[in-house]
N, C-alpha and C positions, 0 to 999 in steps of 0.2 A: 479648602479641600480641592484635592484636583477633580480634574475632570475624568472620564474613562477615556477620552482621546488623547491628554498629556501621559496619562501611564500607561498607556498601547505605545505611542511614541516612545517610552523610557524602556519600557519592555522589551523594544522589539529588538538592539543589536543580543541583548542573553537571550531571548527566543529564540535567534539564527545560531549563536555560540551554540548551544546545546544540540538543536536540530544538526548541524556542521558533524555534530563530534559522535551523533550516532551513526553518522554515514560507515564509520570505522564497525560498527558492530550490524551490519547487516545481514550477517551469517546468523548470529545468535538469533534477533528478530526472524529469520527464513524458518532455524528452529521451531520457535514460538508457533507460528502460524502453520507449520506441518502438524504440531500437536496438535491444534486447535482446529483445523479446515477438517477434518472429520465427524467431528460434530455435527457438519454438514451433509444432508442426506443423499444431496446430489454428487457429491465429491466422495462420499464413503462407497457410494456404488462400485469406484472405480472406475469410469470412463476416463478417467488421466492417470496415470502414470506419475509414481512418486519423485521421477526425475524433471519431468514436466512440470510439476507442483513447484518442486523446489527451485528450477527455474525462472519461472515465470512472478513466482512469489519473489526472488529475489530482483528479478528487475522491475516488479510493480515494487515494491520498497523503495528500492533504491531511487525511482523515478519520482514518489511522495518526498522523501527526503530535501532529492534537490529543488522540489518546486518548494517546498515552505522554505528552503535556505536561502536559494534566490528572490524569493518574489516572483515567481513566474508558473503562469498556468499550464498544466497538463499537455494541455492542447498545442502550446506552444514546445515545448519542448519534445513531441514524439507521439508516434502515430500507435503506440501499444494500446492504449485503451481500448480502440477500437479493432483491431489485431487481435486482441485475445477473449475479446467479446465473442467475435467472430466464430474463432478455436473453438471454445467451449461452447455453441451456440451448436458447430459440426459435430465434438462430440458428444453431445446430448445433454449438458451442464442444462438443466432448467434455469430457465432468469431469473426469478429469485435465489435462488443458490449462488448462483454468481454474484447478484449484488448481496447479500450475504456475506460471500468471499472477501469481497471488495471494502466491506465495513467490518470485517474483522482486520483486516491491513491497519486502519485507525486504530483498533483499541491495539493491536501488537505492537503500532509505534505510542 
């Protein structure tokens, strides 16, 4: 029987194949999490703007994407995290609602 580190290794070029090919559907995912961030109490308030949402949603995606395709962390590839922590931070996003936000990004991909 293998190990779980042999089949992480076998797993991992179809892991990136499929992470790779939803980069093409980030519109649809942006969809998704407009439906879904209202749910959220701090964001249904409206202190952001649905163009803002879908914005930022899109380039928080799109930035998850490429880090689980690459191999490479967050951090290294761009300074948004912190950027729109920030934003939301200004216009009144409580922190839990953001990180909220943030882990709904997960279940939408």
């Amino acid at each position: 029987m293998k190990d779980l580190a042999d089949r992480r290794r076998e797993s991992l070029p179809r892991w990136r194949e499929h992470v790779s090919a939803m980069t093409d559907e980030v519109d649809a995912l942006v969809a998704t999490f407009l439906e879904r961030v209202d749910d959220i109490a701090g964001y249904r308030a409206g202190p952001v703007s649905e163009e803002q949402l879908q914005e930022s949603a899109h380039s928080s995606l799109a930035l998850i994407l490429s880090a689980v395709a690459t191999d490479s962390t967050t951090t290294q590839l761009s300074s948004l995290p912190g950027e729109l922590g920030r934003l939301r931070a200004r216009q009144g996003v409580p922190g839990e609602d953001l990180v909220a936000a943030v882990q709904l990004d997960f279940g939408v991909i």
